[in-house]
BASEFI-222314 format. One record per residue (C-alpha): residue in one letter; x, y, z. Coordinates in pm, 1 decimal, decimal comma. Example, Ala and Ser with C-alpha at 12.3 -4.5 7.8 and 13.67 -1.06 7.14 Angstrom:
! residues 2
R   miti       east      north         up
R      A     1230,0     -450,0      780,0
R      S     1367,0     -106,0      714,0
//
This chain:
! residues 180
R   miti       east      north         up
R      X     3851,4      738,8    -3699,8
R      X     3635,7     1007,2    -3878,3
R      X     3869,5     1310,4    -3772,2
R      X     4215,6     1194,2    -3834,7
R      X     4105,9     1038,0    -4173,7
R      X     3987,0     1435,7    -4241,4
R      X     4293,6     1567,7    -4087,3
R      X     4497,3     1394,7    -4335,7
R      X     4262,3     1562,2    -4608,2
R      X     4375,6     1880,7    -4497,2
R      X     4684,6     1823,7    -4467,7
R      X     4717,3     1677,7    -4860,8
R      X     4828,5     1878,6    -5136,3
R      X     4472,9     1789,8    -5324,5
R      X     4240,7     2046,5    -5196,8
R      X     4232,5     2413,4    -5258,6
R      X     4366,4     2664,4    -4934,9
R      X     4034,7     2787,6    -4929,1
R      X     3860,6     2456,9    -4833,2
R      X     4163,8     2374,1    -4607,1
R      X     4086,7     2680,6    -4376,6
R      X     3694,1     2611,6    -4394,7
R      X     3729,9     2262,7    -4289,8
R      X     3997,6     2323,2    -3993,7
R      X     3717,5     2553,9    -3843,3
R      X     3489,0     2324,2    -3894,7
R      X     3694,2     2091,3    -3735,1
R      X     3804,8     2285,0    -3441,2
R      X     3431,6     2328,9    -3390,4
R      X     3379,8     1985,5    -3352,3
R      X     3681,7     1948,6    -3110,8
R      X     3609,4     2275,9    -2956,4
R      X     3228,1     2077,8    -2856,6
R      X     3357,2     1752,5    -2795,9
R      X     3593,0     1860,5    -2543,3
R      X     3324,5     2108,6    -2382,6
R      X     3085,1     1814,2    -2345,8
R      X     3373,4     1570,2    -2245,5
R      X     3454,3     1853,3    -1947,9
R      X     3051,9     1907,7    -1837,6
R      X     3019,3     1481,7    -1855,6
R      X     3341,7     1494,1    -1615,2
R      X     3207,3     1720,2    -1381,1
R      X     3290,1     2086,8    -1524,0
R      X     3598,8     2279,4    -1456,3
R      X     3761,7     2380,9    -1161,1
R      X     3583,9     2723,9    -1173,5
R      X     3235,0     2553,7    -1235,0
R      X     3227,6     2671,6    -1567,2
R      X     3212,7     2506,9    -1927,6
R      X     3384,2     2643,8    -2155,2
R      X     3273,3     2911,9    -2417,1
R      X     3303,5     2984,5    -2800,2
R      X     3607,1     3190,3    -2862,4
R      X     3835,5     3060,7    -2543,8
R      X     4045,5     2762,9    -2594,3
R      X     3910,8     2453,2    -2447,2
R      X     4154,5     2207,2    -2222,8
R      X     4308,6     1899,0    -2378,8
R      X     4097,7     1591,9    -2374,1
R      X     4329,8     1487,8    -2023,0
R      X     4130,8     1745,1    -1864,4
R      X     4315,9     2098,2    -1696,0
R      X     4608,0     1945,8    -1480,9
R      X     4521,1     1627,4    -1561,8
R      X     4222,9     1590,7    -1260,7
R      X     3922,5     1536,8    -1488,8
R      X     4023,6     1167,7    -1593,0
R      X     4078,0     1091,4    -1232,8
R      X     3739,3     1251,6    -1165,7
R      X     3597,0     1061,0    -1444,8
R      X     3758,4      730,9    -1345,8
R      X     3584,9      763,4     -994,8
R      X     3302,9      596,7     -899,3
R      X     3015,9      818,4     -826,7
R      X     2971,9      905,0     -438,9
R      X     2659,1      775,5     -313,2
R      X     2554,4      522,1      -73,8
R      X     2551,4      211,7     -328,3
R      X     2853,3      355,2     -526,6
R      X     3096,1       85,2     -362,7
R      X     3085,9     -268,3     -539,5
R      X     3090,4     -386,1     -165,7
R      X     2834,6     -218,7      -71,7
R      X     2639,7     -324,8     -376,2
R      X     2658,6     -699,5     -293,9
R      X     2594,9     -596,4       46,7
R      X     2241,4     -478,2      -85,4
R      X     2198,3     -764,7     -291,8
R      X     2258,5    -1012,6       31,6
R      X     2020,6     -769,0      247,5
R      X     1758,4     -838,5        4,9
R      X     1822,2    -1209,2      -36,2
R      X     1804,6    -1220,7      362,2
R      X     1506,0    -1045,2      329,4
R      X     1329,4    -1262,1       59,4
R      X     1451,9    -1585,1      259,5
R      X     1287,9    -1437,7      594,3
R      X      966,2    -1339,9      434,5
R      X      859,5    -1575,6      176,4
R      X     1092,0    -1928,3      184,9
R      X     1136,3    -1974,0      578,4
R      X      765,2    -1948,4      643,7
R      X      659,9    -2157,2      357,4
R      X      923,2    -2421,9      489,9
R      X      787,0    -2402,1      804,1
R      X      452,6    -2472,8      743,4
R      X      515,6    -2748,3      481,0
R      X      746,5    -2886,2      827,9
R      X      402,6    -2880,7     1098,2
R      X      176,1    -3038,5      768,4
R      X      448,5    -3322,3      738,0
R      X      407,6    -3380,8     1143,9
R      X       82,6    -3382,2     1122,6
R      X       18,9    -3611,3      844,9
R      X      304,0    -3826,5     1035,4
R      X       79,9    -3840,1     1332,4
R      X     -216,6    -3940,1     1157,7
R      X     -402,8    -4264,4     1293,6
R      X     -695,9    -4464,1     1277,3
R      X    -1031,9    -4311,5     1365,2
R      X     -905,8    -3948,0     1307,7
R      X    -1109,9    -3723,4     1102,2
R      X     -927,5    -3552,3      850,3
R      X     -997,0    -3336,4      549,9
R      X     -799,5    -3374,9      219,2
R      X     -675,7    -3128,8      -13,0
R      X     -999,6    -3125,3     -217,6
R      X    -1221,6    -3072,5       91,7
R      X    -1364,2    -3416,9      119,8
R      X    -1437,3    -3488,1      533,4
R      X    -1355,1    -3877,0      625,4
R      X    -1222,3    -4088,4      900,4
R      X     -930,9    -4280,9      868,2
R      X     -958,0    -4672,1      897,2
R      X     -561,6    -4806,8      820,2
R      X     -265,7    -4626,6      771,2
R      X      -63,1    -4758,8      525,5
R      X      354,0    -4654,4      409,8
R      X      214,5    -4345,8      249,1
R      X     -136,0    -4375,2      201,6
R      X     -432,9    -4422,7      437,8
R      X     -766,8    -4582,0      377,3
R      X    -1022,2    -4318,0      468,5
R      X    -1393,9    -4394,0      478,3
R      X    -1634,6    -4091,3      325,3
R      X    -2016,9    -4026,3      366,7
R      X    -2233,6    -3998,9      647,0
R      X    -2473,6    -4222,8      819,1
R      X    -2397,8    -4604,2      744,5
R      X    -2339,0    -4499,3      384,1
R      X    -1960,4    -4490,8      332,5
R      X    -1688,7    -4603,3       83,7
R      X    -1351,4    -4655,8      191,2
R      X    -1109,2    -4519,6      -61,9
R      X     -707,4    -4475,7      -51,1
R      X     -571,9    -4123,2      -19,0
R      X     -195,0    -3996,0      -35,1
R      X     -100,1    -3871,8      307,5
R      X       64,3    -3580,2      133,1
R      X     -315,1    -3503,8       15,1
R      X     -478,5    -3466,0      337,8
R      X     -481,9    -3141,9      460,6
R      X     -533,7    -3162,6      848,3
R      X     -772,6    -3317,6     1113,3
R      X    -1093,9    -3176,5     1126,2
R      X    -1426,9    -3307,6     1156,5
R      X    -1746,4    -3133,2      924,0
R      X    -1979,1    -2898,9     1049,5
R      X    -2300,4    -3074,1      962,6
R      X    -2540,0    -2835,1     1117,0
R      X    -2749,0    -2617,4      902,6
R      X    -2687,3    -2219,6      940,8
R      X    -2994,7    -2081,7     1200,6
R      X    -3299,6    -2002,7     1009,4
R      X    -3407,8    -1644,3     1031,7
R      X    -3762,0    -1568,6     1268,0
R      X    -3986,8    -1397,9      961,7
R      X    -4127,9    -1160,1     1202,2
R      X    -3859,8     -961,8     1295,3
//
């Protein structure tokens, strides 16, 4: 927008010859670098070369025409194809499912069988780490009776709280001999 509305100041009757040529150098400068750095972003010339202060620079096409093709190209790499991009994208999907959902779905799987095959007298252990034995099974709770030694409360737990079937280790860790 900038250059043509400056263009058209040259061009008017308005300002002095003097100006006019200082401003179409100016100008040409600012071509002159916009095309160099429209050439270098396209992937230089033919020769390898930019080109320098004092030789003409190519249209903005390009020399023959072959730097908007180049340009309009996708770069050549290994993810450069949109195919191959979603191809990435499933890889690592495939890869997320394998490592962290199908394991996770296969454990919650075993806990639902084994809360499933829960009956009365089992010992189980619930989420929170409380040890009891189960005394009914209801639709989807059981009755589970905690403490030790004739001193128990029966209480109603979620199956999907217990944990697994496991009795407590209730014998204290070996005491160490002093003498050694």
């Amino acid at each position: 927008m900038l250059i043509p509305n400056i263009m058209e100041l040259i061009h008017s009757k308005t300002l002095s010859i003097k100006l006019k040529g200082q401003m179409k150098k100016m100008i040409d400068s600012i071509v002159f670098e916009i095309q160099r750095l429209y050439v270098l972003a396209a992937g230089g010339l033919v020769g390898g070369t930019a080109p320098t202060e004092g030789t003409t620079p190519p249209p903005l096409g390009g020399y023959g025409g072959a730097a908007p093709q180049q340009a309009a190209e996708a770069p050549q790499g290994l993810f450069s194809s949109p195919f191959m991009m979603i191809g990435l994208w499933v890889v690592i999907f495939v890869g997320f499912w394998m490592l962290m959902i199908r394991p996770q779905k296969n454990r919650e799987k075993k806990l639902k069988e084994l809360q499933s095959g829960i009956k009365a007298g089992d010992n189980i252990v619930t989420n929170s780490g409380l040890f009891g034995r189960v005394s009914d099974v209801g639709t989807d709770c059981f009755v589970v009776e905690l403490g030790i030694s004739g001193r128990t409360v029966k209480i109603p737990i979620l199956k999907s709280d217990v944990l697994g079937i496991r009795e407590p280790v209730l014998t204290p860790p070996p005491k160490e001999n002093a003498d050694s």
